[in-house]
Residue frames as qw, qx, qy, qz and C-alpha x, y, z in Angstrom:
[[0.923, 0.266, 0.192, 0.199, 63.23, 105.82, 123.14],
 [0.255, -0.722, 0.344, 0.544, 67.22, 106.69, 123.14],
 [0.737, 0.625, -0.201, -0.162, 68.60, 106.97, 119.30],
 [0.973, 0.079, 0.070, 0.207, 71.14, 104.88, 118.35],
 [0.212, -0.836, 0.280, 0.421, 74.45, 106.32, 118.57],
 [0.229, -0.229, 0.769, 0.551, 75.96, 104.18, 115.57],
 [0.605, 0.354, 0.697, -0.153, 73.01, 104.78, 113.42],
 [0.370, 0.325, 0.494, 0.716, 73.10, 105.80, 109.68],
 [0.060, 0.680, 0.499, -0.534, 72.73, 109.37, 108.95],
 [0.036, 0.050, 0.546, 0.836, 72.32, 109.56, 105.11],
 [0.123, -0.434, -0.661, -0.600, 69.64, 111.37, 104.05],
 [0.334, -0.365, 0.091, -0.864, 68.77, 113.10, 107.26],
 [0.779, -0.422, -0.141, -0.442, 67.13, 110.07, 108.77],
 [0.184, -0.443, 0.837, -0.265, 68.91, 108.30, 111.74],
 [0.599, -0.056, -0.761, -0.241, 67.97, 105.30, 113.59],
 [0.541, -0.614, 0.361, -0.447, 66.22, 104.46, 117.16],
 [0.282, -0.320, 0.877, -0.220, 67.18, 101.08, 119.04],
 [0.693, 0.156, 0.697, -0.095, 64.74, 99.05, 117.56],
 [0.348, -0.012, 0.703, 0.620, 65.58, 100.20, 113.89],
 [0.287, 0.764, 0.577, -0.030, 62.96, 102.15, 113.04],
 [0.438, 0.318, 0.063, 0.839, 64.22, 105.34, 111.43],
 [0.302, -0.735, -0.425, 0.433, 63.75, 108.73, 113.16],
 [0.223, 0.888, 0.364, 0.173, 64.13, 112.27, 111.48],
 [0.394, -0.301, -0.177, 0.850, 67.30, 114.50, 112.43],
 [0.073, 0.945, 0.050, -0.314, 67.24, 118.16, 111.78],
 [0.648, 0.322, 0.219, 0.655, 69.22, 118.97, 108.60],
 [0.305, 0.504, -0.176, 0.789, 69.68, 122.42, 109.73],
 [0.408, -0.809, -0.338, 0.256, 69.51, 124.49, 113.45],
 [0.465, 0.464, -0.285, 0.698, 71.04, 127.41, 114.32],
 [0.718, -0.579, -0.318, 0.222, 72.33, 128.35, 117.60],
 [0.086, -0.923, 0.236, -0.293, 73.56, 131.77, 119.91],
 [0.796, 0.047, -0.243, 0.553, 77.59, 131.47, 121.50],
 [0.073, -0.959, -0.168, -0.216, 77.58, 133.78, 123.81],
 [0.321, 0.495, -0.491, 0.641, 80.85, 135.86, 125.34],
 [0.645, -0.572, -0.456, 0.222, 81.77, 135.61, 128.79],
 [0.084, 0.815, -0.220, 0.530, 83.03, 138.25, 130.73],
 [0.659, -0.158, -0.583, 0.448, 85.84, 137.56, 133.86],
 [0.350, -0.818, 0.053, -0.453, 85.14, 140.02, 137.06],
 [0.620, -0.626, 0.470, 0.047, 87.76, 137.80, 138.95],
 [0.793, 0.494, -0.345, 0.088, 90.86, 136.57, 137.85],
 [0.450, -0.685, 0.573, 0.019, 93.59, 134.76, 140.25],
 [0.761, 0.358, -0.524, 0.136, 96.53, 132.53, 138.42],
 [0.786, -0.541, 0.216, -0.206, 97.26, 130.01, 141.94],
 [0.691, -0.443, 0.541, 0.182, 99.90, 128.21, 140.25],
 [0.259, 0.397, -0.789, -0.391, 101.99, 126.17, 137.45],
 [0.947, -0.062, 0.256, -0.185, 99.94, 122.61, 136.76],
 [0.562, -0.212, 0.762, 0.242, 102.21, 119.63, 135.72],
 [0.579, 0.458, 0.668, 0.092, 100.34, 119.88, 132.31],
 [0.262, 0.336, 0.316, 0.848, 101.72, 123.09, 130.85],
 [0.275, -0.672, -0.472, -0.501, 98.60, 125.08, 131.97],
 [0.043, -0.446, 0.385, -0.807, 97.78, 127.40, 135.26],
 [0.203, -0.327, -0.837, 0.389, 95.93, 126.90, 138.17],
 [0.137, -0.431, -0.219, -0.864, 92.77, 129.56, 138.11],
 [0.052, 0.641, 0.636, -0.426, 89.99, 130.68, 140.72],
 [0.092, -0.017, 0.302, 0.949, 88.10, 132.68, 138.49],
 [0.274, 0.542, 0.581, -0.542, 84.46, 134.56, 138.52],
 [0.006, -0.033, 0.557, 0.830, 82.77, 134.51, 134.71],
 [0.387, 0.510, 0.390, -0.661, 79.47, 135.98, 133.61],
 [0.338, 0.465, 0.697, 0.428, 77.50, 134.75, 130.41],
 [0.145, -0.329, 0.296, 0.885, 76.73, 137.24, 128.22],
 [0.694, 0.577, 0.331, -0.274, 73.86, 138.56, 125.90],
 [0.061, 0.755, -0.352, -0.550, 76.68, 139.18, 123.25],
 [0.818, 0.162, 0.551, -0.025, 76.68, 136.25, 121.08],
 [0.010, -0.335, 0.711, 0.618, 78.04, 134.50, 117.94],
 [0.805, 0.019, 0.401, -0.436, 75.93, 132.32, 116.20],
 [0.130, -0.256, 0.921, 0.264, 76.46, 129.06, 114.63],
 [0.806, 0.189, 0.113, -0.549, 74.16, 127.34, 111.84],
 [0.311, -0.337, 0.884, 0.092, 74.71, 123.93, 111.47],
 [0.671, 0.441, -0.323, -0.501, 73.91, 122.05, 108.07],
 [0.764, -0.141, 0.629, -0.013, 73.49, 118.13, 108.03],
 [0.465, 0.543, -0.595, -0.367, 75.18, 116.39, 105.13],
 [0.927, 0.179, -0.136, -0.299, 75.19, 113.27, 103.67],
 [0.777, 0.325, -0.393, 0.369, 78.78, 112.37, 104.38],
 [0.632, -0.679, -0.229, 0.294, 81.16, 112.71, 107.68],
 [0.404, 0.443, 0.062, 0.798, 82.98, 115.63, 106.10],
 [0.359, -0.735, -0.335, 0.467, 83.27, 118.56, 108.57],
 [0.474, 0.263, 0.133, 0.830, 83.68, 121.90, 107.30],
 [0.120, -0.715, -0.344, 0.596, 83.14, 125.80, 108.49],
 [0.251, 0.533, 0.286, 0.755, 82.41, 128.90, 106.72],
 [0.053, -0.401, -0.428, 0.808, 81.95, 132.24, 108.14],
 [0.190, 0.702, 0.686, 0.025, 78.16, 134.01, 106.91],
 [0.316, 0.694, 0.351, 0.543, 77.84, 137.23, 104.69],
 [0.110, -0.886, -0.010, -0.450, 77.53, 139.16, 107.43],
 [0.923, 0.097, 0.076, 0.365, 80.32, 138.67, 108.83],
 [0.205, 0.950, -0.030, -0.232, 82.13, 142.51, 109.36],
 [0.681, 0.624, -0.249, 0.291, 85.35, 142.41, 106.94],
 [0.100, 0.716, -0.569, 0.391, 87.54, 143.29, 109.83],
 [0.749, -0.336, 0.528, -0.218, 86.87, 140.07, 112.09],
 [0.975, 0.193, -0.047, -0.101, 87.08, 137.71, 108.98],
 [0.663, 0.410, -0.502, 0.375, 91.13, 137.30, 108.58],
 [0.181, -0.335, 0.868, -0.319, 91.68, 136.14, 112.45],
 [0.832, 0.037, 0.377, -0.405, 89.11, 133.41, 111.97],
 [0.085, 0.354, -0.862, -0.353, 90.79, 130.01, 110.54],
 [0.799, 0.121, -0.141, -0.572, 88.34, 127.87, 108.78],
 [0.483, 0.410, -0.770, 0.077, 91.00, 125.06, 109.24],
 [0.778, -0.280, -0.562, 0.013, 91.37, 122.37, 111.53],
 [0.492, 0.025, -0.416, 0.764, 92.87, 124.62, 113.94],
 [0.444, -0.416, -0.114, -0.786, 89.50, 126.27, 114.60],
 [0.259, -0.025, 0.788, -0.558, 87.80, 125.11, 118.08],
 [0.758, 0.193, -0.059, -0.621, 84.62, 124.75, 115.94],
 [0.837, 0.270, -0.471, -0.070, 85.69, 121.93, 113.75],
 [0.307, 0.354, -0.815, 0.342, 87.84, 120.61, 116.73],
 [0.422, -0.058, 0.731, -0.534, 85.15, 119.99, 118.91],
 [0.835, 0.136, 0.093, -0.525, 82.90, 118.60, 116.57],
 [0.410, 0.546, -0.730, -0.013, 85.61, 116.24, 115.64],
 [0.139, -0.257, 0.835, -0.466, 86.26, 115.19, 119.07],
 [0.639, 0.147, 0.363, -0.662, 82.13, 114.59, 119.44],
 [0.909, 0.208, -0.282, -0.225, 81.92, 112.12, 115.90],
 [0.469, 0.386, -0.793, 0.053, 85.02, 110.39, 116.89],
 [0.414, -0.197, 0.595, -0.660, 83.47, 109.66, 120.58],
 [0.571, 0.280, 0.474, -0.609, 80.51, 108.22, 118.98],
 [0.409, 0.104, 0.848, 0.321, 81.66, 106.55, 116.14],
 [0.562, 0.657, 0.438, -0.247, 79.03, 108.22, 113.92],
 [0.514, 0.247, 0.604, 0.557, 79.38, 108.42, 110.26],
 [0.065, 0.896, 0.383, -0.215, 77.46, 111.93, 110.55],
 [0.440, 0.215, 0.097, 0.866, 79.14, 115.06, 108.86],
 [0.051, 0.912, 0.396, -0.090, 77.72, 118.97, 109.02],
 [0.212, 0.541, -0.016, 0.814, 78.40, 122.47, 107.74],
 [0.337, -0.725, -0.475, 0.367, 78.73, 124.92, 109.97],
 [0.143, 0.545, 0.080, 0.823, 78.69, 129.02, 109.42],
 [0.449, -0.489, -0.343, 0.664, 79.73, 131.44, 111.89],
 [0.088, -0.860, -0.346, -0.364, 78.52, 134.11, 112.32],
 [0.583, -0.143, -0.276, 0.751, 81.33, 136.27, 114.09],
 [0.191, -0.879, -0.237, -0.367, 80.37, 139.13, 116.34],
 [0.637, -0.754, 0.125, 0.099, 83.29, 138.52, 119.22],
 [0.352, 0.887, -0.281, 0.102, 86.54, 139.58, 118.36],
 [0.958, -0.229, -0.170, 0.027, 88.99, 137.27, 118.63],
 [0.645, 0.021, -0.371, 0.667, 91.96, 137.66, 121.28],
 [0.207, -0.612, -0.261, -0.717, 89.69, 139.85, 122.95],
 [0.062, 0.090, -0.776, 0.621, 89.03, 138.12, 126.79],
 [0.374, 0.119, -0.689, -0.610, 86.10, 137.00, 125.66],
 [0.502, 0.145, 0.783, -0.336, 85.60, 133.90, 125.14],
 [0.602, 0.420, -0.241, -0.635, 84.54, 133.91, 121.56],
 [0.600, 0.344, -0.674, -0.258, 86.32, 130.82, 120.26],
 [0.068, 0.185, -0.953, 0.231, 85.88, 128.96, 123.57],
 [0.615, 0.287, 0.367, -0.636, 81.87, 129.53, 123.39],
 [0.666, 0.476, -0.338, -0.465, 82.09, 128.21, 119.67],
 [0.217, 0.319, -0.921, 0.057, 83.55, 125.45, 120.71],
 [0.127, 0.305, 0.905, -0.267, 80.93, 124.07, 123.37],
 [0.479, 0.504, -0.072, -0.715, 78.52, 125.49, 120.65],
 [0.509, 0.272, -0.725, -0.377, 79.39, 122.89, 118.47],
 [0.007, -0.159, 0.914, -0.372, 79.41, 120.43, 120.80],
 [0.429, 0.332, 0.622, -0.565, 75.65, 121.13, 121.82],
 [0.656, 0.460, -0.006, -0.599, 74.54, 122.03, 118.22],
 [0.526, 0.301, -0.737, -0.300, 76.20, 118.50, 116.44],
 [0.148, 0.042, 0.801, -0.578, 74.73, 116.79, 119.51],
 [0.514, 0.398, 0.158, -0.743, 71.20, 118.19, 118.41],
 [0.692, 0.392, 0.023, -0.606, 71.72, 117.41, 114.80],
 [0.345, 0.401, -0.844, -0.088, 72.88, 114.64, 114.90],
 [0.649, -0.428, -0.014, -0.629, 70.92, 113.64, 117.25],
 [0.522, 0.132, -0.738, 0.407, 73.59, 110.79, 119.29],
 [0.700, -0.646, -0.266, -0.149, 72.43, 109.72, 122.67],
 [0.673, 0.207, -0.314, 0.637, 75.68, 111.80, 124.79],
 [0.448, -0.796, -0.393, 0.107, 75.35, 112.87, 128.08],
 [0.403, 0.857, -0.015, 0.321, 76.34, 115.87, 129.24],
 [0.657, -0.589, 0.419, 0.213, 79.25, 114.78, 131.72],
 [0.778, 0.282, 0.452, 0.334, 80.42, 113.21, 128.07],
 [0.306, 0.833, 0.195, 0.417, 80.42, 116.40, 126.56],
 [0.322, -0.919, 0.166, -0.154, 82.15, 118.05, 129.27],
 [0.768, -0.265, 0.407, 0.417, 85.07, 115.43, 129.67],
 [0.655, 0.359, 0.383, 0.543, 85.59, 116.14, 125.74],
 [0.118, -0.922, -0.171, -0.327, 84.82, 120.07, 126.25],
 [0.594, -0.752, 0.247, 0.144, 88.18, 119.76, 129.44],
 [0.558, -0.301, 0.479, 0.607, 90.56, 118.64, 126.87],
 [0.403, 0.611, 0.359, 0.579, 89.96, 121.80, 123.99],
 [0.276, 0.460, -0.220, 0.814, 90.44, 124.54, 126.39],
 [0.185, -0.051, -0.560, 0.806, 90.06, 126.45, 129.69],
 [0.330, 0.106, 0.040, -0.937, 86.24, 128.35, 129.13],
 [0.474, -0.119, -0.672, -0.557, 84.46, 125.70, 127.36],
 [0.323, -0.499, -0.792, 0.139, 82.88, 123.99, 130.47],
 [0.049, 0.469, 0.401, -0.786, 81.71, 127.31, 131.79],
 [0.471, 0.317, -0.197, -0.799, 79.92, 128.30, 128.46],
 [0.416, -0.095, -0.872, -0.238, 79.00, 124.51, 127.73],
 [0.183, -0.208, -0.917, 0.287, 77.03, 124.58, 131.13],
 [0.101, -0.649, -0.530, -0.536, 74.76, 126.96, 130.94],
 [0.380, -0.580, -0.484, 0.534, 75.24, 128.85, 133.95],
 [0.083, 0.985, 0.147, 0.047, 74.73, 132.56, 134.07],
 [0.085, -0.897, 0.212, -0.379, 77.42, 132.71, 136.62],
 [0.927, 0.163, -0.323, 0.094, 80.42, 130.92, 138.05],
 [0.286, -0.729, 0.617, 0.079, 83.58, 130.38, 140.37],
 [0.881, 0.346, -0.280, 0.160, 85.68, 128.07, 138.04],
 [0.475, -0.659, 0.574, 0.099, 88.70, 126.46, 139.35],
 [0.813, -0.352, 0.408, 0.221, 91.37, 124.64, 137.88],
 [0.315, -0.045, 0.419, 0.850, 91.97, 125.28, 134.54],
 [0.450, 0.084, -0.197, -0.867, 88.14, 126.39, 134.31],
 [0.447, -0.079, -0.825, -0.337, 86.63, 122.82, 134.47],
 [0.327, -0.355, -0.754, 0.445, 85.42, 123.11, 138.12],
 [0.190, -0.356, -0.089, -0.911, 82.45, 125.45, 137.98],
 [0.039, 0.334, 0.720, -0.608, 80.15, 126.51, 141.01],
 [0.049, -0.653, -0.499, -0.568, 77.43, 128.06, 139.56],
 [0.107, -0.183, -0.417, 0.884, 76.43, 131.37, 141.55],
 [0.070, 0.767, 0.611, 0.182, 72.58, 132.86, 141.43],
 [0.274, 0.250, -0.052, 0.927, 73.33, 136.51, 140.44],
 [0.024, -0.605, -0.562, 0.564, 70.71, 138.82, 142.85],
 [0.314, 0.758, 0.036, -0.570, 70.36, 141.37, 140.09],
 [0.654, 0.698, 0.152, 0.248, 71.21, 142.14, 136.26],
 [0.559, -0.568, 0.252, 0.549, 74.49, 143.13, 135.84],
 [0.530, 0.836, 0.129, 0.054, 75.63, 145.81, 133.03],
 [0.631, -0.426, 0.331, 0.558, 78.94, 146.51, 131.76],
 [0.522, 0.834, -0.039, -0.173, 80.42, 148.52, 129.19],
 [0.791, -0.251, 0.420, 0.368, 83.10, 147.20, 126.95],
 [0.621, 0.767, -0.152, -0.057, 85.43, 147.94, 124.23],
 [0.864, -0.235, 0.252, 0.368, 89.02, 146.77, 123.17],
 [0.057, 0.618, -0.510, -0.595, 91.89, 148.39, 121.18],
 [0.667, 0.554, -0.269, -0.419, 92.26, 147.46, 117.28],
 [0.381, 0.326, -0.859, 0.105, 95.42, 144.71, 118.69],
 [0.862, -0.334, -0.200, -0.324, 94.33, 141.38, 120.39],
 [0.041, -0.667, 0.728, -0.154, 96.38, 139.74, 122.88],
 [0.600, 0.129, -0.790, -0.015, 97.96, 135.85, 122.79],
 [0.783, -0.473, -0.287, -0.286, 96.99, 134.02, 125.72],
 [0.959, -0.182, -0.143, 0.165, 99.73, 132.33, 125.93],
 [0.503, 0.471, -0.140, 0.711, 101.83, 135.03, 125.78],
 [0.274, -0.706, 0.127, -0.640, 100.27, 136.82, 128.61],
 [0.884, -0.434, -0.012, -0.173, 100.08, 134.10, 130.81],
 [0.855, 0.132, -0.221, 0.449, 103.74, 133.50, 129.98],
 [0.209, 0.588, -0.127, 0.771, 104.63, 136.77, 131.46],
 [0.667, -0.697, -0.096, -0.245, 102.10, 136.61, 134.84],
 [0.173, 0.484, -0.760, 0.398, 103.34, 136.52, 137.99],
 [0.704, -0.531, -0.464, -0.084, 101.82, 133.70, 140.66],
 [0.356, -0.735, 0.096, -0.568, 101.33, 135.51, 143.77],
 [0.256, 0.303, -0.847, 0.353, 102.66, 134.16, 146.99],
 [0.127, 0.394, 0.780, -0.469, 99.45, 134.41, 148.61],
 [0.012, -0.345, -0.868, -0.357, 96.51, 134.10, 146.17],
 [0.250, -0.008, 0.361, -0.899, 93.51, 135.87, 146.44],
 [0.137, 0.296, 0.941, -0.086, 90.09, 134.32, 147.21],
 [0.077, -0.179, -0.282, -0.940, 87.51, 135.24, 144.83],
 [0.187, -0.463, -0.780, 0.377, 84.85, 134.58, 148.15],
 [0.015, 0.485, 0.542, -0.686, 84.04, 138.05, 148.57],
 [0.367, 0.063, -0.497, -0.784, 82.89, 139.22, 144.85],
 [0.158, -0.331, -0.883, -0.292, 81.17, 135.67, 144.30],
 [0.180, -0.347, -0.752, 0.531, 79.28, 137.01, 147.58],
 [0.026, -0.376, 0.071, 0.924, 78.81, 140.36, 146.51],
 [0.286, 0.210, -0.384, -0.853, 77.08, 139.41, 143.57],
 [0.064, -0.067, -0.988, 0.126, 75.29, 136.71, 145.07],
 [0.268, -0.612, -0.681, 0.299, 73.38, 138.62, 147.24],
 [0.311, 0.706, 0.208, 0.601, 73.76, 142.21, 145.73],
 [0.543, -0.791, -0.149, 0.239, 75.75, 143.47, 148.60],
 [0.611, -0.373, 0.202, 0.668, 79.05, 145.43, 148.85],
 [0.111, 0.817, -0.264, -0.501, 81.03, 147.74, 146.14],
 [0.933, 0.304, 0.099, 0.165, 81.51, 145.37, 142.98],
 [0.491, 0.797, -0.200, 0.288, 84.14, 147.78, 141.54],
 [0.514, -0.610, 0.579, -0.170, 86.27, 147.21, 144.90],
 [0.851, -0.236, 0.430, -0.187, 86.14, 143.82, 144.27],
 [0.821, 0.569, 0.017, -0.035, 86.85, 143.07, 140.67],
 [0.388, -0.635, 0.635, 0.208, 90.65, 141.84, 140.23],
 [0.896, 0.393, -0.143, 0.151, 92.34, 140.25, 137.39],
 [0.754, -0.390, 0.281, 0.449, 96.09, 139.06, 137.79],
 [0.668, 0.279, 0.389, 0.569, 96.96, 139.05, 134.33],
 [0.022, 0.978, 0.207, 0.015, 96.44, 143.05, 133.92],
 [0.486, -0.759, 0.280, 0.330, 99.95, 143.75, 134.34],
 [0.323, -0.186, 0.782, 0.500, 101.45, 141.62, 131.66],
 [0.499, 0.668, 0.508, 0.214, 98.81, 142.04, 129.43],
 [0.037, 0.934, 0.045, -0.354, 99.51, 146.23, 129.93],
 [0.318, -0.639, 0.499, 0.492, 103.35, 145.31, 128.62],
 [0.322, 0.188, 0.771, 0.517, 102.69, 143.23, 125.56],
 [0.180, 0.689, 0.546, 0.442, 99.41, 145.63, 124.55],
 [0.290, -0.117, -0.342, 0.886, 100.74, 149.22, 125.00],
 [0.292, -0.209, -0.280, -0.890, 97.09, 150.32, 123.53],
 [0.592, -0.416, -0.687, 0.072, 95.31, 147.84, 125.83],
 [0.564, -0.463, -0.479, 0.488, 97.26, 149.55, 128.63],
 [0.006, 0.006, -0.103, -0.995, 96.34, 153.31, 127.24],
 [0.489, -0.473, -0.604, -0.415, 92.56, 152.35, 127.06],
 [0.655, -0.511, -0.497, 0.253, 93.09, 151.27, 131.07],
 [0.443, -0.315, -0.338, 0.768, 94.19, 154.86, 131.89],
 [0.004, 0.006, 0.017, 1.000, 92.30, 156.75, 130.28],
 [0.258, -0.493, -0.723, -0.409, 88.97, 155.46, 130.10],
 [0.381, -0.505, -0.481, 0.606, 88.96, 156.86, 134.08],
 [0.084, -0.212, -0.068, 0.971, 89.40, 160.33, 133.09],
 [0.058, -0.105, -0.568, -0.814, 86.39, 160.00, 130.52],
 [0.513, -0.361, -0.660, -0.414, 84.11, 158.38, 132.63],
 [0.357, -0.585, 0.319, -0.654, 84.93, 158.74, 136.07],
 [0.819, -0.359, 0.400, -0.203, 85.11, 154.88, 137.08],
 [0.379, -0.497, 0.759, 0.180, 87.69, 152.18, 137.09],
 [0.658, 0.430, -0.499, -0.364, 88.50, 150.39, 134.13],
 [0.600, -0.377, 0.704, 0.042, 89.36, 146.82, 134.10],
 [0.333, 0.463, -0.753, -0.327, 90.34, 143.74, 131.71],
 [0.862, 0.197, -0.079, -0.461, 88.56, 140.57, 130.62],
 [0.974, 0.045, 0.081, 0.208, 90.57, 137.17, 130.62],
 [0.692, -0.265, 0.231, 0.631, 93.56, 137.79, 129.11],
 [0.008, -0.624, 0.135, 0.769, 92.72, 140.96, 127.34],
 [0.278, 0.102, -0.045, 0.954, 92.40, 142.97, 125.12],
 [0.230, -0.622, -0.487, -0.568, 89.10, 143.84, 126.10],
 [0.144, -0.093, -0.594, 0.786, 88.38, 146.32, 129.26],
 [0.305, -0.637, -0.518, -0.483, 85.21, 147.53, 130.56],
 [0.173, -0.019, 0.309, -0.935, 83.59, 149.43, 133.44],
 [0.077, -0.455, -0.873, 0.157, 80.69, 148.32, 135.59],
 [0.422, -0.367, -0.211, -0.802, 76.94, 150.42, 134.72],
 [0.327, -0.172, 0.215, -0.904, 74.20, 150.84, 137.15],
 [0.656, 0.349, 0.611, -0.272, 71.49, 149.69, 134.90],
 [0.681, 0.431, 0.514, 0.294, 70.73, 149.96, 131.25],
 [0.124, 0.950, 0.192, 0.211, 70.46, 153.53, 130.82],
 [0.663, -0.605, 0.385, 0.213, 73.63, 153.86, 132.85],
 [0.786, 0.232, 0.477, 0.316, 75.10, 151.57, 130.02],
 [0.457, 0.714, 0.378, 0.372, 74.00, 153.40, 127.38],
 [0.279, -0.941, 0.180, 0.064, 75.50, 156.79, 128.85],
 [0.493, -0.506, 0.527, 0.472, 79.25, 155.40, 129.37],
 [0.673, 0.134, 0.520, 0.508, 78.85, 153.86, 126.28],
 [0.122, 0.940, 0.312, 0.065, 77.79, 156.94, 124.67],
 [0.294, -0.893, 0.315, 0.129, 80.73, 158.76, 126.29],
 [0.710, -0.317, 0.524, 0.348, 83.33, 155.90, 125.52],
 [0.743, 0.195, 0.398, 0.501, 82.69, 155.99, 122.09],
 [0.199, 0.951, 0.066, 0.228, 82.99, 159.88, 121.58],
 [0.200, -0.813, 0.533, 0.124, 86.67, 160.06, 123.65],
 [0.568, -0.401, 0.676, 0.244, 88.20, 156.46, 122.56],
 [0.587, 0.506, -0.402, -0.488, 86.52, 156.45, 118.36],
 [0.119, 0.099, -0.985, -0.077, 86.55, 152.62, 119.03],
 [0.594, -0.303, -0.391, -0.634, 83.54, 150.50, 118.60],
 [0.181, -0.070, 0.740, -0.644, 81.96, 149.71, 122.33],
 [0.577, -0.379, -0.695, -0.200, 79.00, 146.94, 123.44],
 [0.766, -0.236, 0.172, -0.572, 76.46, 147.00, 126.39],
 [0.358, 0.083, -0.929, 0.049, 77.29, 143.27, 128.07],
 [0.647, -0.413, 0.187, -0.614, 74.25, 142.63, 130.04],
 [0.382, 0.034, -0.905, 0.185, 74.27, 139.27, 132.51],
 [0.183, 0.133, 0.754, -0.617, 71.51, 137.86, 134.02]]
């Protein structure tokens, strides 16, 4: 029995198709994990302001989390939760200019519903980071005012609305581990990773603008094809660290001159190549296994006195 999408949701109770009432959840809460890019190619200019991409991203255990709080009215509002560390809270707008409260927008206005909800973040990914924080919170909402609300919206529906709030959100709205995205990010292959994959990250103390980096790339005359990673990690063949390639790495290095001091020295500390996450500011270095991990990180955070995460995929 599908619920009514235009049914009343004062008081927490909805409605199914024949008018009987049905129960929502008046509260859930729900993990937003970070992605992490191991390929980056920018293929062009689109006609829409935006790039062309072929890009290889990897969910993440790293996670925000979002608790969503049914109300009685179609008021939308966000708050960020106690815990919360004091240095993440003043880049987080609580405003309509959050991806939170913009996708869940998008999602009541679809659906006509009279529904409202708090939501509190819980902020663990550092935004302008390369991430993926605020584009996971986004198809977070999406799924978790879906839930409690409890509207009958497939998830092609959710994904059309998820292609026009930003470049990441259909890869963390679909649930894949692993991905070649293409176009601006809405065209995702899923890939079946052959192993667990470990990474150590950290980021200087500045974040970098997207749009500023991207405004700086250069597009290559001849693209690379991110075929032989996807492969690589398909089927746990080859030399990842060979493989891994971001474009943007250049122009991020000029606009973040600590971004692009991290990326030369982290080599000397550790003895393997460093690389860079979306658009920065976050770099990492591929582990073994766990223990691996825990080593670099171990090392990273005794030469660089910055605070460093274990990204595990798979």
């Amino acid at each position: 029995m599908k619920p009514n999408p235009q049914g009343s949701c004062h008081h927490g109770y909805g409605a199914n198709c024949d008018g009987s009432p049905v129960r929502l959840a008046t509260q859930l809460t729900l993990s937003s994990p970070a992605k992490l890019n191991i390929f980056l190619e920018v293929q062009g200019q689109r006609t829409d302001g935006f790039h062309e991409l072929e890009t290889v991203m990897l969910r993440t255990q790293f996670c925000d989390q979002l608790t969503f709080q049914q109300t009685s009215s179609s008021e939308l509002t966000l708050s960020l939760s106690a815990a919360t560390p004091a240095g993440l809270r003043s880049g987080i707008p609580l405003d309509e200019t959050n991806l939170i409260l913009r996708a869940a927008r998008a999602l009541q206005k679809s659906v006509g519903r009279v529904c409202g909800a708090h939501i509190i973040l819980h902020k663990r990914i550092p935004p302008e980071s390369g991430l993926g924080g605020g584009s996971s919170n986004a198809a977070t909402a999406l799924l978790g005012c879906r839930q409690l609300w409890n509207v009958d919206v497939s998830d092609d529906q959710l994904h059309a609305i998820a292609a026009t709030l930003g470049s990441d959100i259909n890869f963390l709205l679909s649930g894949a581990i692993a991905a070649v995205c293409r176009g601006r990010g809405e065209i995702i292959e899923p890939i079946q990773l052959a192993r667990k994959l470990y990474f150590v990250a950290l980021r200087p103390r500045a974040g970098n603008s997207t749009a500023a980096v991207f405004g700086q790339s250069m597009i290559p005359a001849v693209p690379r094809s991110s075929k032989p990673l996807a492969d690589s990690v398909a089927h746990g063949i080859g030399n990842l660290q060979s493989l891994i390639f971001n474009r943007l790495t250049d122009a991020a290095s000029k606009l973040n001159p600590a971004m692009a001091a991290l990326l030369r020295q982290i080599p000397y500390s550790v003895h393997r190549p460093a690389f860079m996450s979306g658009s920065g500011s976050t770099v990492y270095v591929v582990a073994t296994s766990r223990p691996d991990a825990q080593s670099v990180a171990d090392q990273l955070k005794d030469s660089c006195r910055l605070p460093v995460w274990i990204l595990e995929c798979g």
